[in-house]
N, CA, C and O atoms as a GROMACS GRO file, in nm:
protein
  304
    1UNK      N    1   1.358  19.131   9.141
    1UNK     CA    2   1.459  19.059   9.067
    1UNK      C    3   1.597  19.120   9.097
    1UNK      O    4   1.608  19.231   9.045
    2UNK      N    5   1.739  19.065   9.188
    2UNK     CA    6   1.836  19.069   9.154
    2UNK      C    7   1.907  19.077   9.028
    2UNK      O    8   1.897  18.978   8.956
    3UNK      N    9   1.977  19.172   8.987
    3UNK     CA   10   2.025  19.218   8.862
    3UNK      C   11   2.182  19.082   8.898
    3UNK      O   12   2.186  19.003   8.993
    4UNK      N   13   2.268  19.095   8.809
    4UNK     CA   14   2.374  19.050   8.808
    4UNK      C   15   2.469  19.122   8.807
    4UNK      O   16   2.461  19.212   8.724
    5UNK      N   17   2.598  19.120   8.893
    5UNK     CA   18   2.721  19.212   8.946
    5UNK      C   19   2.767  19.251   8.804
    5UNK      O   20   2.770  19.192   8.695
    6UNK      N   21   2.804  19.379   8.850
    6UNK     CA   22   2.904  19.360   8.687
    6UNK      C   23   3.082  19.404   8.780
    6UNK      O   24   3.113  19.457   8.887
    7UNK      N   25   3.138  19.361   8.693
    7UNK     CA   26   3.280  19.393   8.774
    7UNK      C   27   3.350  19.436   8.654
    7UNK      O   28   3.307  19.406   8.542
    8UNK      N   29   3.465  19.512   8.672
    8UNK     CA   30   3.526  19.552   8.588
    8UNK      C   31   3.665  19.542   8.641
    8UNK      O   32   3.714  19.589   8.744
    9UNK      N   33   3.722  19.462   8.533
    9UNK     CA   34   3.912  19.447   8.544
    9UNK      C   35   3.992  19.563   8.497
    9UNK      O   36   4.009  19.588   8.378
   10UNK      N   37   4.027  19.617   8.570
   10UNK     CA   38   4.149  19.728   8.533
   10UNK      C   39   4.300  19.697   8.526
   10UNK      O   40   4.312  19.589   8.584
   11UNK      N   41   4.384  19.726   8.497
   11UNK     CA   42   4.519  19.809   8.530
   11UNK      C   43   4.589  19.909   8.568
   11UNK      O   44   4.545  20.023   8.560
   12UNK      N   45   4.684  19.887   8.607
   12UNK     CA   46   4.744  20.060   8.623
   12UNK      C   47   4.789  20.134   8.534
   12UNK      O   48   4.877  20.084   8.464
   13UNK      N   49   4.751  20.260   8.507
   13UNK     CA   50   4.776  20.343   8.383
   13UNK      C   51   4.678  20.338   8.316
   13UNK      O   52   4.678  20.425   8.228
   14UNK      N   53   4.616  20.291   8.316
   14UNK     CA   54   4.500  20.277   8.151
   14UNK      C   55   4.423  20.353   8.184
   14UNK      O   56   4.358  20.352   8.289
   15UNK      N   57   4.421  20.437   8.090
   15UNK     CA   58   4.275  20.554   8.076
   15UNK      C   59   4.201  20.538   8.046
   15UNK      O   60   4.129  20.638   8.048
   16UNK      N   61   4.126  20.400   7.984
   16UNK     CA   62   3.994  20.356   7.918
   16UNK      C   63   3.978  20.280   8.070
   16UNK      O   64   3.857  20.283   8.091
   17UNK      N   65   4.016  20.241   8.137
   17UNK     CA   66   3.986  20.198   8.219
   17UNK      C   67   3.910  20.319   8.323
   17UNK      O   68   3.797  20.319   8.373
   18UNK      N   69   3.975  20.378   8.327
   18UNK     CA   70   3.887  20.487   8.344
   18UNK      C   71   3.785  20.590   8.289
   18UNK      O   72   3.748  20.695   8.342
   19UNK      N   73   3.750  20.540   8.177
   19UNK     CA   74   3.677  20.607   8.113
   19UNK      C   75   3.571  20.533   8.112
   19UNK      O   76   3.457  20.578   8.096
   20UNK      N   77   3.606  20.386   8.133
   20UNK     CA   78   3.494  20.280   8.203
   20UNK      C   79   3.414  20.295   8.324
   20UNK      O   80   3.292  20.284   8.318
   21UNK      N   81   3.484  20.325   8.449
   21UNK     CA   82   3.466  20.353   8.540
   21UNK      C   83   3.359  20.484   8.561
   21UNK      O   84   3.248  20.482   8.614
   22UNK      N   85   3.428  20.593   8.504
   22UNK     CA   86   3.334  20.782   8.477
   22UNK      C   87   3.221  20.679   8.442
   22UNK      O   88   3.149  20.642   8.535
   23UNK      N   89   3.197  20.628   8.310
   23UNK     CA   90   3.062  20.630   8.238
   23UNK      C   91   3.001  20.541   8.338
   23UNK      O   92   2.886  20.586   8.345
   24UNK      N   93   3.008  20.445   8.416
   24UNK     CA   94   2.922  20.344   8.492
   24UNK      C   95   2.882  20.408   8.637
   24UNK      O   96   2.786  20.372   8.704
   25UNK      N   97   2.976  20.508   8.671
   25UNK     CA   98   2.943  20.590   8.778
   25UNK      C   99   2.822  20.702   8.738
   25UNK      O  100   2.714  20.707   8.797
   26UNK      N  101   2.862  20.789   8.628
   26UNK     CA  102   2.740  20.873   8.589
   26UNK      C  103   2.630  20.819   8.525
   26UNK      O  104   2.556  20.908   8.484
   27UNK      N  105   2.584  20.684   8.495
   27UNK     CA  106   2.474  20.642   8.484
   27UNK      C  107   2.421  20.532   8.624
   27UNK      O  108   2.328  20.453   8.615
   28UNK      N  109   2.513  20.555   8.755
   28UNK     CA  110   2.464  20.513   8.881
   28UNK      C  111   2.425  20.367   8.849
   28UNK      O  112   2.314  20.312   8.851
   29UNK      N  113   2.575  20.308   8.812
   29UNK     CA  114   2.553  20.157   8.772
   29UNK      C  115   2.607  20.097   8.919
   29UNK      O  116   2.693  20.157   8.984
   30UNK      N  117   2.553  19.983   8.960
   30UNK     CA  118   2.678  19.920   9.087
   30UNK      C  119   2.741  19.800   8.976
   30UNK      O  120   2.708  19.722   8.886
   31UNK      N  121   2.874  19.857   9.065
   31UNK     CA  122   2.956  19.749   9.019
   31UNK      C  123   3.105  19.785   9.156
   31UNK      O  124   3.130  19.866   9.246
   32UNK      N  125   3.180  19.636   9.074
   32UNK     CA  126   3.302  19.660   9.179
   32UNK      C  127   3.455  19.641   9.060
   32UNK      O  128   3.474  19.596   8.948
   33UNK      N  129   3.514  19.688   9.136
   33UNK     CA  130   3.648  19.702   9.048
   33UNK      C  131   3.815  19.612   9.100
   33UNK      O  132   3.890  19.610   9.198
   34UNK      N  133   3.808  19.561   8.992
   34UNK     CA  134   3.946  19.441   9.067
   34UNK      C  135   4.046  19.513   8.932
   34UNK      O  136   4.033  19.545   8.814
   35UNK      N  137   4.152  19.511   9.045
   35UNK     CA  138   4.287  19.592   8.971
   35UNK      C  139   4.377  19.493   8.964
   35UNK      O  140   4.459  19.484   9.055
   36UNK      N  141   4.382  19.379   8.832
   36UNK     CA  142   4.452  19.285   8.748
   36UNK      C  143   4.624  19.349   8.826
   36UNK      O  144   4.662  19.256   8.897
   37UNK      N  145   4.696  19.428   8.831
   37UNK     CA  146   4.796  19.498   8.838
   37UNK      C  147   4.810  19.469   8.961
   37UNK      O  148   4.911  19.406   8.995
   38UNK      N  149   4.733  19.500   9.038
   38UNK     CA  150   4.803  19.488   9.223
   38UNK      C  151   4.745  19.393   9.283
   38UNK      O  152   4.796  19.362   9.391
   39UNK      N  153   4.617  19.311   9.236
   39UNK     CA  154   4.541  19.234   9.271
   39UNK      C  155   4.605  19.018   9.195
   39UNK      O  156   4.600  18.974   9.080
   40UNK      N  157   4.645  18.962   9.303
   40UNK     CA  158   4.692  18.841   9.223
   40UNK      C  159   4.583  18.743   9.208
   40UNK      O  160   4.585  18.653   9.124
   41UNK      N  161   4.474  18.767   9.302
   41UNK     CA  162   4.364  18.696   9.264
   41UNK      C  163   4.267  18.749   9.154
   41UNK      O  164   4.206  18.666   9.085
   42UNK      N  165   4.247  18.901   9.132
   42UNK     CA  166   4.229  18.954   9.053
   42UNK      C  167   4.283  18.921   8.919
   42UNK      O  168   4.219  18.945   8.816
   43UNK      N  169   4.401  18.867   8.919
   43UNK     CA  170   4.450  18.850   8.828
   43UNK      C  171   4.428  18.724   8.710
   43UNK      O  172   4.414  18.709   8.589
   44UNK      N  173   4.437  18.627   8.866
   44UNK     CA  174   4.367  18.478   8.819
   44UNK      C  175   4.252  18.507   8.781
   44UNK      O  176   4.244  18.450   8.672
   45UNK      N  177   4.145  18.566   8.802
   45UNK     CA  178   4.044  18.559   8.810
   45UNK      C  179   4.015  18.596   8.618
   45UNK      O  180   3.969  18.536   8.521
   46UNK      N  181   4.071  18.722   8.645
   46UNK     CA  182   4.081  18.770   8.493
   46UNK      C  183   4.167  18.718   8.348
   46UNK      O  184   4.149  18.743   8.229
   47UNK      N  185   4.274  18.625   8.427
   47UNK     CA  186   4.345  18.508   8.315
   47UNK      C  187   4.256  18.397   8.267
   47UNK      O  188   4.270  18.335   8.162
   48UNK      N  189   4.136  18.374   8.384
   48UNK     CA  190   4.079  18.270   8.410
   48UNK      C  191   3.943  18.317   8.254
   48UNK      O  192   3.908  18.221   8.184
   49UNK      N  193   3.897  18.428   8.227
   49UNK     CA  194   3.813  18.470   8.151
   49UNK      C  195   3.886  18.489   7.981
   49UNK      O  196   3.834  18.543   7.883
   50UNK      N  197   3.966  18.450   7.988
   50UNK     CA  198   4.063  18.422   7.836
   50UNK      C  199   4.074  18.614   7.803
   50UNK      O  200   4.069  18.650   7.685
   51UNK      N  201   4.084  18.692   7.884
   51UNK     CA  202   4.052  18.836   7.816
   51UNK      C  203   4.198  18.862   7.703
   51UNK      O  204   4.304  18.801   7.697
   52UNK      N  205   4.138  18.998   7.609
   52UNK     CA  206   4.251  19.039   7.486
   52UNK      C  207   4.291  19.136   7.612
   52UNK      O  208   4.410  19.144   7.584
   53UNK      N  209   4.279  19.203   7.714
   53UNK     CA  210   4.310  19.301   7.810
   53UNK      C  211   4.215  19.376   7.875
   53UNK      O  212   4.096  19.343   7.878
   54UNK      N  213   4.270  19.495   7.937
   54UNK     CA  214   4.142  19.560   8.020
   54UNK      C  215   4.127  19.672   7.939
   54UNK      O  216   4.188  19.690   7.834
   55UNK      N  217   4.043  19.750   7.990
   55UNK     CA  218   3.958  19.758   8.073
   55UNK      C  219   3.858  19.580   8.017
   55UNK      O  220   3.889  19.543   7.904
   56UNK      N  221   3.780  19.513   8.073
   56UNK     CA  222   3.728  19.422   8.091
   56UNK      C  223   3.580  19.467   8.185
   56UNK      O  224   3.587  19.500   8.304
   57UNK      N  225   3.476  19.461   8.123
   57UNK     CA  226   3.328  19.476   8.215
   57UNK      C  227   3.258  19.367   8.198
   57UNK      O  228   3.218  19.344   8.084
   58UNK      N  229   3.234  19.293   8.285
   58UNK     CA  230   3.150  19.186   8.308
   58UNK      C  231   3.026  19.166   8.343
   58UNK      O  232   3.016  19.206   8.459
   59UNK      N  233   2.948  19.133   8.313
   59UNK     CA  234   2.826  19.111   8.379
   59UNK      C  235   2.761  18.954   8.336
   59UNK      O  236   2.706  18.955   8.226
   60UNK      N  237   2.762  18.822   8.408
   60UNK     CA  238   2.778  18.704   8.387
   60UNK      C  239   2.778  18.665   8.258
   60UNK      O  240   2.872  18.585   8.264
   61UNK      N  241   2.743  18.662   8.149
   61UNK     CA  242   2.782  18.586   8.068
   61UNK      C  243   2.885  18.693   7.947
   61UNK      O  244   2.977  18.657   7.874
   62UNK      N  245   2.833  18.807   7.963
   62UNK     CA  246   2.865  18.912   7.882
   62UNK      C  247   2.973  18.984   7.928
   62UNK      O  248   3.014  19.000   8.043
   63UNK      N  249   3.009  19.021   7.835
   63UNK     CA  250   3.130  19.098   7.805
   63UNK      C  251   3.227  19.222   7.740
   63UNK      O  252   3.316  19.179   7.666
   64UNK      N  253   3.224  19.334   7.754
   64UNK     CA  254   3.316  19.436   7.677
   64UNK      C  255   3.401  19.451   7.755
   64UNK      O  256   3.414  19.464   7.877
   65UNK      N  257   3.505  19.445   7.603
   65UNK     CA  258   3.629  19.542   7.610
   65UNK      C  259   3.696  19.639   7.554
   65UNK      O  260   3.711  19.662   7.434
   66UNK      N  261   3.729  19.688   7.633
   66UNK     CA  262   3.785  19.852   7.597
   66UNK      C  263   3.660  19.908   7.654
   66UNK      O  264   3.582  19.851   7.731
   67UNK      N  265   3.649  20.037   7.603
   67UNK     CA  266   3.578  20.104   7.637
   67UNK      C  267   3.452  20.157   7.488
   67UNK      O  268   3.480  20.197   7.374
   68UNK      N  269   3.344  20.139   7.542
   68UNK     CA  270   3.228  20.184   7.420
   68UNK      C  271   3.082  20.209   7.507
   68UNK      O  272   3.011  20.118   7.550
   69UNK      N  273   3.058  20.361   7.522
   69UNK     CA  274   2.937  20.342   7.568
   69UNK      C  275   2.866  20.300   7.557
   69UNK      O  276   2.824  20.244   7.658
   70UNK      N  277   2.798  20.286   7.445
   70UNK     CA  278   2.668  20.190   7.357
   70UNK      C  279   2.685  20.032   7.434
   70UNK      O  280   2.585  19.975   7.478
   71UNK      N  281   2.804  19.981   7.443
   71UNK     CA  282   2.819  19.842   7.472
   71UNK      C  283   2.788  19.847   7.630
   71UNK      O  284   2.715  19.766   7.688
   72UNK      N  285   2.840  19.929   7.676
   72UNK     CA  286   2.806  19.994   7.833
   72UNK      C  287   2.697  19.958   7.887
   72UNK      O  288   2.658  19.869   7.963
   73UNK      N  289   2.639  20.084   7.808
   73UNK     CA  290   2.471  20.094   7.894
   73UNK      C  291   2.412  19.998   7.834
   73UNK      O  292   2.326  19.967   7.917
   74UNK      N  293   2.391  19.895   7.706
   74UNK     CA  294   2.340  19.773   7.702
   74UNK      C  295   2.358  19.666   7.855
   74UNK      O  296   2.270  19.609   7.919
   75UNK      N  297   2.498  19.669   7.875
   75UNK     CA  298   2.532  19.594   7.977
   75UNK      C  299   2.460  19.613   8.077
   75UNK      O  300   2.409  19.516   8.134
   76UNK      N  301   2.438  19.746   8.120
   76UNK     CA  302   2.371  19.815   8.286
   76UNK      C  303   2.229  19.781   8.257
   76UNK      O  304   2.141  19.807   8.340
   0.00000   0.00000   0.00000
């Protein structure tokens, strides 16, 4: 069974965004990272999902934001 991508929307500056990133790396999650900030399709992409802001983790139908481990590793 193929799992489903998870992607995560960032910005520049944001430290939960990175605190998103640490926790999905040390539990050896794949995912890919689109930077809303330098990225304009990234951007659409992430206007396109109605978000309150980033950090943003996706995994098709689901969704957290900000940062919360618990909501995390449900996701992975």
């Amino acid at each position: 069974m193929i799992s489903e991508p998870i992607t995560v929307y960032i910005s520049k500056g944001c430290p939960y965004c990175e605190k998103v990133i640490a926790h999905l790396e040390e539990h050896d999650a794949t995912f890919q990272v689109k930077n809303v900030s330098e990225d304009d399709d990234a951007f659409k992409e992430w206007k396109s999902i109605n978000p309150m802001g980033t950090p943003l983790t996706v995994k098709g139908d689901r969704q957290v934001l900000g940062f919360s481990a618990e909501k995390l590793d449900a996701l992975i």
